[in-house]
N, C-alpha and C positions, 0 to 999 in steps of 0.2 A: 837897683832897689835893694832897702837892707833886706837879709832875711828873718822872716817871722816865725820859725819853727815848723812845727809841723804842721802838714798841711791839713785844716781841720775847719767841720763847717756847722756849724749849730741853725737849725729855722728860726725861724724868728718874726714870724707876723702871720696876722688872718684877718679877713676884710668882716667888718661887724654886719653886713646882711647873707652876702654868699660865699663859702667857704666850700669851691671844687677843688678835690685833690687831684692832680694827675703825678702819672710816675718820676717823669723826671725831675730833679733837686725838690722833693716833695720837702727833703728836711730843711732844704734854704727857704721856700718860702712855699703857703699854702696856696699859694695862687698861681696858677701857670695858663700861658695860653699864646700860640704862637703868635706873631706880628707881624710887618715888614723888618728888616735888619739894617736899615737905614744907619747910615753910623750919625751919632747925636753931638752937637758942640756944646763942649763945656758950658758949664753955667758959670759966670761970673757973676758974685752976689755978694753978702758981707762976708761971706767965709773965704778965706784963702788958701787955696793949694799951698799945701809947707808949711803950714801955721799949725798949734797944736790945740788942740782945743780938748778938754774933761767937762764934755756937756753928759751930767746927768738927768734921768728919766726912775718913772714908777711902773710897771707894767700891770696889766689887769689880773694878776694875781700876788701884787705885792712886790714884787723883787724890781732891788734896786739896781736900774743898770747905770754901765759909764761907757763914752767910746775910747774911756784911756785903762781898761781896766786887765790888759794885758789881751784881747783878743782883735782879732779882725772884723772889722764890722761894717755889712753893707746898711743902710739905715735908708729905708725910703716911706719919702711925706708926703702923702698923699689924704684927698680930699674924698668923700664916698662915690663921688661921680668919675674915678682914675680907674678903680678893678680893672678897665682891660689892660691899663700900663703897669698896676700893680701884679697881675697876672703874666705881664710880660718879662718882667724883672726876674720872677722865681723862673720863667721858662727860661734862661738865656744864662738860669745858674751853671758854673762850671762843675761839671760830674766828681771832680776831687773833692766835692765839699761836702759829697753827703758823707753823713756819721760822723764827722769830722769835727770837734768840739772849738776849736782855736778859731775858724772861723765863724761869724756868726750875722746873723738877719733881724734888724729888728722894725717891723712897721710902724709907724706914727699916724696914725689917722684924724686927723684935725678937722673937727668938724666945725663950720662955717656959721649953720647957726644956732644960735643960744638953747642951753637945755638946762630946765631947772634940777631940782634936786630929783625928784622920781623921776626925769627923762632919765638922769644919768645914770642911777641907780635900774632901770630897764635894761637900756643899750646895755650895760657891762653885764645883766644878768645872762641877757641872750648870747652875747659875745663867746661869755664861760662855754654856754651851752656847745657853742657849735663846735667851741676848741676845743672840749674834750670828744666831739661826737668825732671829727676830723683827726683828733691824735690818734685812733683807735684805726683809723687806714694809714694812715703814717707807722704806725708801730708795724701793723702789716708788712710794710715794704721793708722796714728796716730788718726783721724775722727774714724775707724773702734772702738780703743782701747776707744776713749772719751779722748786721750789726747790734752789737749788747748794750742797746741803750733806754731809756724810759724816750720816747716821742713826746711824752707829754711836755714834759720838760725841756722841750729844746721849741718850744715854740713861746715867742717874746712879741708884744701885740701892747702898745703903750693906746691909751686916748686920750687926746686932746681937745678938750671942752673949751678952754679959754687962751686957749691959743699962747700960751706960756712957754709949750713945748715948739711949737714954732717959732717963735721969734728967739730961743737960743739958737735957731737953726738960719738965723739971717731974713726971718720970712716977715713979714708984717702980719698980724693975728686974723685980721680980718680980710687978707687977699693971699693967703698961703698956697702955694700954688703946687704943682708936682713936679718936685726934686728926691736925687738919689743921691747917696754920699759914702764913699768910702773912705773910711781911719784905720790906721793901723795901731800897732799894741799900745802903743805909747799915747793915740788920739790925735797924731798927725792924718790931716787931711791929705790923702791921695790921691783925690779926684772928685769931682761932682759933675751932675747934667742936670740939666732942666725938663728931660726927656726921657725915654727908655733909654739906655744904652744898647747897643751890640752886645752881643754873646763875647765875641771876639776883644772889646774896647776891655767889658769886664771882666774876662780872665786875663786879660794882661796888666789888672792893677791888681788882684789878686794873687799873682803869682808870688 
């Protein structure tokens, strides 16, 4: 596997109704919660392992991401009925990543059904709400560790209303189902599931 510099892990998602921190890779992801460790079989889907793909996103505070924008990126698509596998993903984060900028997380939350203009303009309001109520224990831990970083900022939370952001993702808008994807700097696909993965599957594409 090339290497990606140094080893570094930015958060990057929060689920739009329950946003529990727990301690470990609090900065990979805001949702943790243990599971079975089942090791999970790749998803084969339109996307292919090796192939590179510069799928851009808008996250719910404006900033434009890419998965070719020179970082590490675990990227998971999940539907609002997934939290215990999105909670599962940040639990199974490898401990090198917290504080660590180079790599990073960012959640897709693609909701299924249609939301006019005030749904949407809600959900994002309350979403704000919870991420900055959630950065301010995140900042916590990272004070704990001595890392000098702003928490708020390292939390990345895209919504997908119309299903746009999905189907760059291989998924059909209307049946997007829960998949995780990791890119390397460049936006080379290095893996995907259909599933939670292992702790274990996912720090070895991490590495």
């Amino acid at each position: 596997m090339q290497t990606r510099g140094p080893k570094t892990c930015q958060r990057a998602s929060l689920w739009p109704i329950c946003l529990l921190v727990r301690p470990r890779a609090l900065q990979f992801f805001l949702f943790v919660k243990t599971v079975s460790f089942l090791s999970v079989v790749p998803l084969h889907a339109t996307l292919s392992v090796g192939q590179i793909y510069a799928l851009n996103f808008v996250d719910v505070d404006g900033r434009t991401l890419s998965t070719a924008d020179g970082h590490v990126t675990v990227l998971a698509l999940a539907q609002t009925a997934d939290s215990d596998k999105v909670r599962a993903v940040g639990d199974r984060a490898p401990d090198f990543c917290l504080g660590n900028p180079t790599y990073r997380m960012i959640t897709i939350i693609h909701f299924v059904k249609k939301h006019g203009t005030i749904g949407r303009k809600i959900a994002t309001m309350l979403l704000r709400q919870r991420v900055n109520e959630e950065a301010k224990r995140l900042q916590a831990r990272y004070d704990a560790k001595k890392i000098a970083r702003n928490a708020r900022s390292d939390i990345f939370t895209v919504m997908d209303f119309d299903g746009a952001v999905a189907s760059q993702l291989g998924a059909q808008a209307d049946a997007a189902g829960f998949h995780v994807f990791v890119f390397g700097r460049n936006g080379e696909l290095l893996q995907q599931w259909n599933d939670v993965p292992s702790g274990a599957d996912l720090a070895a594409v991490l590495k």
